[in-house]
NUMAR-37722 format. One record per atom (N, C-alpha, C): residue number from 1; residue in one letter; x, y, z. Coordinates in steps of 0.05 Angstrom, whole numbers, plus 5000, padded with zeros to 4 digits. Each point is the difference from the previous one (the first is absolute). Example, Ala and Ser with C-alpha at 12.3 -4.5 7.8 and 13.67 -1.06 7.14 Angstrom:
REM residues 2
@n: 1&res: a&east: 5264&north: 4886&up: 5156
@n: 1&res: a&east: 4982&north: 5024&up: 5000
@n: 1&res: a&east: 5018&north: 5024&up: 5000
@n: 2&res: s&east: 4993&north: 5021&up: 4986
@n: 2&res: s&east: 5016&north: 5024&up: 5001
@n: 2&res: s&east: 4985&north: 5022&up: 5014
***
This chain:
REM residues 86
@n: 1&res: x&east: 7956&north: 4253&up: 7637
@n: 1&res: x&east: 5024&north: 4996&up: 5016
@n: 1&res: x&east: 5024&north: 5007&up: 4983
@n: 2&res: x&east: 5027&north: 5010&up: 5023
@n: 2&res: x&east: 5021&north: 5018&up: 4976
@n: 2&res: x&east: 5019&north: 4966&up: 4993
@n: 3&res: x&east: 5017&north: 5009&up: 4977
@n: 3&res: x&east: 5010&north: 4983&up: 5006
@n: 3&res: x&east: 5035&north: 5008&up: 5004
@n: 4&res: x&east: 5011&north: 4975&up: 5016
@n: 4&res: x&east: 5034&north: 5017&up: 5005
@n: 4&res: x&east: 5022&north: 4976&up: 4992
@n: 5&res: x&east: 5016&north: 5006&up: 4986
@n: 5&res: x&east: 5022&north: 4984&up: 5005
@n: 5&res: x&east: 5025&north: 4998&up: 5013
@n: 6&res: x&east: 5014&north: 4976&up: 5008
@n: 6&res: x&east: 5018&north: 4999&up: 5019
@n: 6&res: x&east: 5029&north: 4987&up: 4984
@n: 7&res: x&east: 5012&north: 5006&up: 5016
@n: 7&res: x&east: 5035&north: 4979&up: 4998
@n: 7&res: x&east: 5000&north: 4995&up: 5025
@n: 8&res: x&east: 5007&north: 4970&up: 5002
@n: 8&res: x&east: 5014&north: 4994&up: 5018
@n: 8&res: x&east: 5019&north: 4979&up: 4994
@n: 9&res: x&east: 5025&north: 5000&up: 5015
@n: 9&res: x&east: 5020&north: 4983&up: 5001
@n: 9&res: x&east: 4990&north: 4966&up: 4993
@n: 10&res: x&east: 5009&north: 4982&up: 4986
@n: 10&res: x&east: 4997&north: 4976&up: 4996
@n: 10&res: x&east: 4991&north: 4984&up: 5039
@n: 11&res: x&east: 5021&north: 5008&up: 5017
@n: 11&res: x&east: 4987&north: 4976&up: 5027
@n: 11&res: x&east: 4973&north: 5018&up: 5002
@n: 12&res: x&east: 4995&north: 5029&up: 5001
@n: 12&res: x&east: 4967&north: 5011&up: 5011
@n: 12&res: x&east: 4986&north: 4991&up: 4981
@n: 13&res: x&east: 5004&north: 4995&up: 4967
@n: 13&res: x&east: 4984&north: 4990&up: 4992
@n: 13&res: x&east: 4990&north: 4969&up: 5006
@n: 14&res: x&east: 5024&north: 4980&up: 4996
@n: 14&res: x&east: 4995&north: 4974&up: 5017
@n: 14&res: x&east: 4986&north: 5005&up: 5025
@n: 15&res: x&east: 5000&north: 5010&up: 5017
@n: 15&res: x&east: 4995&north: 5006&up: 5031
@n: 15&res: x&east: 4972&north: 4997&up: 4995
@n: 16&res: x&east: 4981&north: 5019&up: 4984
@n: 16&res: x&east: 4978&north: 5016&up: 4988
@n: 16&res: x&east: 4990&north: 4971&up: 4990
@n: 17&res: x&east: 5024&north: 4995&up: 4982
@n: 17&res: x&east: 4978&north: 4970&up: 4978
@n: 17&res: x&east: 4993&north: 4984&up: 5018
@n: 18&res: x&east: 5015&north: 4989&up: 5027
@n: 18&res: x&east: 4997&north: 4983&up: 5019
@n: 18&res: x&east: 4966&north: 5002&up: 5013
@n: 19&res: x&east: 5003&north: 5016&up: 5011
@n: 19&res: x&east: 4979&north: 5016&up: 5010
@n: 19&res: x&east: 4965&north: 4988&up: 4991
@n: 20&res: x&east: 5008&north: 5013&up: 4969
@n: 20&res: x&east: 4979&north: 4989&up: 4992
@n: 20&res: x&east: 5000&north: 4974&up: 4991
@n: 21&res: x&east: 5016&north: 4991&up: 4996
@n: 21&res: x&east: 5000&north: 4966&up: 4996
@n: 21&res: x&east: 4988&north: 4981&up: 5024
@n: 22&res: x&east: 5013&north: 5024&up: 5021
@n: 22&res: x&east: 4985&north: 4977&up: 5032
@n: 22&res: x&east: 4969&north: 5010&up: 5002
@n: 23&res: x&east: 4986&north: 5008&up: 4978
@n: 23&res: x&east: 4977&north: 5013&up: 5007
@n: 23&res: x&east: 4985&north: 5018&up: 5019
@n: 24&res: x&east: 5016&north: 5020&up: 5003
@n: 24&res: x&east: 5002&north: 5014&up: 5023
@n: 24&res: x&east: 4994&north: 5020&up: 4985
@n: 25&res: x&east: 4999&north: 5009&up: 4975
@n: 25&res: x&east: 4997&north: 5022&up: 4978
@n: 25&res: x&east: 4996&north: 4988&up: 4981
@n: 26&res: x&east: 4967&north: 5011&up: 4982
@n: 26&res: x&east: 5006&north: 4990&up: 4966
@n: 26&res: x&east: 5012&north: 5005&up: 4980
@n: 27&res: x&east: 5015&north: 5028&up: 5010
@n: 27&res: x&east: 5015&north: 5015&up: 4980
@n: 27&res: x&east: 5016&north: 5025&up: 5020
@n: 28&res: x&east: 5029&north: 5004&up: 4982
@n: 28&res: x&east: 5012&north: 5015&up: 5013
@n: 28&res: x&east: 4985&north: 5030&up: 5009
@n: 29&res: x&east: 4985&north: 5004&up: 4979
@n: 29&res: x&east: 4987&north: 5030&up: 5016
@n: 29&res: x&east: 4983&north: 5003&up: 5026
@n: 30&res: x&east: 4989&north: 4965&up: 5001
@n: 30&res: x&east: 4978&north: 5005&up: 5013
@n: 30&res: x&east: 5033&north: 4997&up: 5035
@n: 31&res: x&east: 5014&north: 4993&up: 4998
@n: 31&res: x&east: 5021&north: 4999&up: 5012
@n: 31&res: x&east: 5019&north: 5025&up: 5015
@n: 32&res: x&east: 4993&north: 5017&up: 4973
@n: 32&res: x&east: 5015&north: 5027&up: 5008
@n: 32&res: x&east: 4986&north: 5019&up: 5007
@n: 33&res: x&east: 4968&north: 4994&up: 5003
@n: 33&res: x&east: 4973&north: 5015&up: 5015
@n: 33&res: x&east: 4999&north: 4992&up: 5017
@n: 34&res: x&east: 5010&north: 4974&up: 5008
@n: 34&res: x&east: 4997&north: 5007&up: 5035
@n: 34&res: x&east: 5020&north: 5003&up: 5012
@n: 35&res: x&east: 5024&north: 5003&up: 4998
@n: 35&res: x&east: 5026&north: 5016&up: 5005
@n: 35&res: x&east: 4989&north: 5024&up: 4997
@n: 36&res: x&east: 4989&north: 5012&up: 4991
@n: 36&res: x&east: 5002&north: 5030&up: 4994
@n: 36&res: x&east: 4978&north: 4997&up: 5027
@n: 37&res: x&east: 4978&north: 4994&up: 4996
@n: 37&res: x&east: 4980&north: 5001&up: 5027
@n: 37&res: x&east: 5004&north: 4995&up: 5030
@n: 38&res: x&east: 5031&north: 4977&up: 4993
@n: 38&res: x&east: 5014&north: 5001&up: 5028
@n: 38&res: x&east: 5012&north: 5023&up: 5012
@n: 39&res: x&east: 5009&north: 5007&up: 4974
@n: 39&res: x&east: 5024&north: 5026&up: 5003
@n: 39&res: x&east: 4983&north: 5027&up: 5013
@n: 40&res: x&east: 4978&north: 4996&up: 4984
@n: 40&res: x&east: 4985&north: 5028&up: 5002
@n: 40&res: x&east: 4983&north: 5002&up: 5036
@n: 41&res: x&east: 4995&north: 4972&up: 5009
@n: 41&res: x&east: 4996&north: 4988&up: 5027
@n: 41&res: x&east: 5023&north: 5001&up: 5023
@n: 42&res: x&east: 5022&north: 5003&up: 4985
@n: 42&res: x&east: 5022&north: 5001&up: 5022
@n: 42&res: x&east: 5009&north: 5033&up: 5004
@n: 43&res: x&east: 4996&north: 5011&up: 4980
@n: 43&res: x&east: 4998&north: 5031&up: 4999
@n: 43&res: x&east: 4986&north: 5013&up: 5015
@n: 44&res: x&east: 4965&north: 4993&up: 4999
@n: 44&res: x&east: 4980&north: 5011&up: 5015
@n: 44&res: x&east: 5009&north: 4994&up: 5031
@n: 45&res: x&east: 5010&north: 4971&up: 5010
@n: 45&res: x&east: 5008&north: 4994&up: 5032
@n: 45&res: x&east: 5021&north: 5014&up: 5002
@n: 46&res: x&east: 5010&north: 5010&up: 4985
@n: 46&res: x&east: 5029&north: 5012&up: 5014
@n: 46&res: x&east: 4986&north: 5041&up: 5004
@n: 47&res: x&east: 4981&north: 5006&up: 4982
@n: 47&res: x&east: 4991&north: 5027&up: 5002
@n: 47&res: x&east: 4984&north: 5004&up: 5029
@n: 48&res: x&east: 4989&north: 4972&up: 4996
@n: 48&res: x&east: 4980&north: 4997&up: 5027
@n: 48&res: x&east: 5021&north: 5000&up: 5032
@n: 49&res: x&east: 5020&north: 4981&up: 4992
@n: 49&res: x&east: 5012&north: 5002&up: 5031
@n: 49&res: x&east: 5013&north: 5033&up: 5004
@n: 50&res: x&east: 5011&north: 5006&up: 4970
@n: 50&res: x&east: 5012&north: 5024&up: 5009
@n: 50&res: x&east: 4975&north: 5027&up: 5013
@n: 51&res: x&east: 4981&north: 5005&up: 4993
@n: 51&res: x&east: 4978&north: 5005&up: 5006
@n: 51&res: x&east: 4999&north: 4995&up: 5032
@n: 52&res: x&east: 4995&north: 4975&up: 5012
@n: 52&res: x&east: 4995&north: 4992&up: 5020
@n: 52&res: x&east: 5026&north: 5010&up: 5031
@n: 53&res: x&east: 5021&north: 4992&up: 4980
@n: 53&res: x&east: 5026&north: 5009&up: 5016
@n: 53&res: x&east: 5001&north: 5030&up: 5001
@n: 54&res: x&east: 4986&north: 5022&up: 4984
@n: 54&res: x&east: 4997&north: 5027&up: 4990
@n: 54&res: x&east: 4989&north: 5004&up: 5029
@n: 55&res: x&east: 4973&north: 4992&up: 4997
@n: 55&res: x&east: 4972&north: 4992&up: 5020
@n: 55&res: x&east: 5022&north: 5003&up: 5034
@n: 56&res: x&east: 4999&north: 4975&up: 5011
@n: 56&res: x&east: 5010&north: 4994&up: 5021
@n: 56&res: x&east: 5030&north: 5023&up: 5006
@n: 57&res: x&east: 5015&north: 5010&up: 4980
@n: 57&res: x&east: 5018&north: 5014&up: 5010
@n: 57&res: x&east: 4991&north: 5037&up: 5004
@n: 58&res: x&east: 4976&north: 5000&up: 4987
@n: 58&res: x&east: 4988&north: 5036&up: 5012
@n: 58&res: x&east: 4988&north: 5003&up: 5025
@n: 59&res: x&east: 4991&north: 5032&up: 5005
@n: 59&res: x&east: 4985&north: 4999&up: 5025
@n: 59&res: x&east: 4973&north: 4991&up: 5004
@n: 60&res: x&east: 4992&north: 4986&up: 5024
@n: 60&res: x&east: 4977&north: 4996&up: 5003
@n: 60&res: x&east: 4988&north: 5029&up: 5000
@n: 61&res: x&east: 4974&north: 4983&up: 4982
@n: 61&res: x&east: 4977&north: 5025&up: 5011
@n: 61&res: x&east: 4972&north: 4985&up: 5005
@n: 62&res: x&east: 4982&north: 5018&up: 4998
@n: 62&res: x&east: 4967&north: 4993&up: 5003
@n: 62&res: x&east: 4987&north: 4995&up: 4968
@n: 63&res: x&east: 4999&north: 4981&up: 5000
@n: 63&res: x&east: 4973&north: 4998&up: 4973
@n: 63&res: x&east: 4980&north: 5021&up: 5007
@n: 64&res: x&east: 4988&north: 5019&up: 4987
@n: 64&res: x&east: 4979&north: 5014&up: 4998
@n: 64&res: x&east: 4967&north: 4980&up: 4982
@n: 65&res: x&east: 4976&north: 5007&up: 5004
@n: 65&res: x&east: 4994&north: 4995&up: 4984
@n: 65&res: x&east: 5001&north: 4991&up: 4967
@n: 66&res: x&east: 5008&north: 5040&up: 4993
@n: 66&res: x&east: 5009&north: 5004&up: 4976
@n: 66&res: x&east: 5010&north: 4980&up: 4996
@n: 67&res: x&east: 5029&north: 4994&up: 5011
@n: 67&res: x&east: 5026&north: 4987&up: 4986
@n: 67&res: x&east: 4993&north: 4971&up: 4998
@n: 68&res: x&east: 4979&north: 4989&up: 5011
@n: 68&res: x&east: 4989&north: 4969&up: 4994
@n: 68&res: x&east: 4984&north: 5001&up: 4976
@n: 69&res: x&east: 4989&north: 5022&up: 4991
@n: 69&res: x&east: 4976&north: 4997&up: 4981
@n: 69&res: x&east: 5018&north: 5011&up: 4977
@n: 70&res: x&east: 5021&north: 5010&up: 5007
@n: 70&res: x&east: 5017&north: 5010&up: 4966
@n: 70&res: x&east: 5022&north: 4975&up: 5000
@n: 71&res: x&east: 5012&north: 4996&up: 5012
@n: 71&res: x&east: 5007&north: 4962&up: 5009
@n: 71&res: x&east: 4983&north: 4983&up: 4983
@n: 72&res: x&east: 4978&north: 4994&up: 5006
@n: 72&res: x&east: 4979&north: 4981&up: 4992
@n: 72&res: x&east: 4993&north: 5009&up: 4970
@n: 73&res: x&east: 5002&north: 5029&up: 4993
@n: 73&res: x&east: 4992&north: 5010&up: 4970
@n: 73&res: x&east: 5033&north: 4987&up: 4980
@n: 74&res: x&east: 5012&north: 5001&up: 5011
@n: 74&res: x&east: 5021&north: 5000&up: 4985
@n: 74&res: x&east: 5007&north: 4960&up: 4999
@n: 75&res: x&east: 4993&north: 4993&up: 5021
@n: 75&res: x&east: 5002&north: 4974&up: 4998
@n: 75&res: x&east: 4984&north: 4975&up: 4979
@n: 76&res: x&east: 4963&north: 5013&up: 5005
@n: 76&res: x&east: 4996&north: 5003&up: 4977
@n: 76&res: x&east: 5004&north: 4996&up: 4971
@n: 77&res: x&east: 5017&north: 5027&up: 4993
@n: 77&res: x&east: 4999&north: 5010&up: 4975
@n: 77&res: x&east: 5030&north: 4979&up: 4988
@n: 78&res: x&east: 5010&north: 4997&up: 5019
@n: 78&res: x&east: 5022&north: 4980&up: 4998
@n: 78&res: x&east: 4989&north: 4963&up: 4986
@n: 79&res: x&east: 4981&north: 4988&up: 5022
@n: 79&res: x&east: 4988&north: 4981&up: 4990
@n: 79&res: x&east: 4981&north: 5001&up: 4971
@n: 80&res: x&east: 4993&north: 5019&up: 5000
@n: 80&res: x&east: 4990&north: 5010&up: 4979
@n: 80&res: x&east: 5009&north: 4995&up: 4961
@n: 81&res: x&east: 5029&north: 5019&up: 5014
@n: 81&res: x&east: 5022&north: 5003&up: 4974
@n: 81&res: x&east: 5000&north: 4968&up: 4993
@n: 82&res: x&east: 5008&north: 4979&up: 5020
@n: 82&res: x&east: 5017&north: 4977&up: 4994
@n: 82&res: x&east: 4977&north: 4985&up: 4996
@n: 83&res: x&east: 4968&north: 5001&up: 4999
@n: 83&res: x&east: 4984&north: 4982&up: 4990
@n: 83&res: x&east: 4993&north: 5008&up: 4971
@n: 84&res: x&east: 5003&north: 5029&up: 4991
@n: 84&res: x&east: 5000&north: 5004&up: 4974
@n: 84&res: x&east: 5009&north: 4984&up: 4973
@n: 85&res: x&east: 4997&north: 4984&up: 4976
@n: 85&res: x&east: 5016&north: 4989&up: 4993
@n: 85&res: x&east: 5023&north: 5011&up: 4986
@n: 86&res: x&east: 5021&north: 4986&up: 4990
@n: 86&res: x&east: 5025&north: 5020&up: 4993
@n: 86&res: x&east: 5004&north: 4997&up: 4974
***
């Protein structure tokens, strides 16, 4: 695991020490990993709606076979990537 250092202002640090004092975190890092996992979760919903809004605003067409089975390859390869470990 890398390791990183931070600054933050005296209240984010209080804010931070709080946090883990109410046991809600054992330690600031383990604190600023799931902020980052939130962050990285609020990213992916916003790619996804834009995607979806992409979706709904083109022309209809016909699914072909093809286009379900290269659909389904790529969908896949997607679940795939994110069970890998990192």
């Amino acid at each position: 695991m890398q390791s990183m250092n931070i600054s933050l202002p005296d209240p984010l640090k209080e804010f931070v020490d709080g946090q883990i004092a109410q046991g809600r975190y054992s330690s600031a890092s383990e604190y600023i990993r799931e902020l980052i996992r939130a962050d990285e979760k609020h990213k992916a919903e916003e790619q996804l709606e834009a995607k979806l809004l992409e979706g709904l605003n083109t022309e209809e067409r016909t699914m072909t076979a093809a286009d379900w089975k290269a659909l389904r390859v790529e969908a896949l390869a997607k679940l795939a990537a994110r069970k890998r470990p990192r």
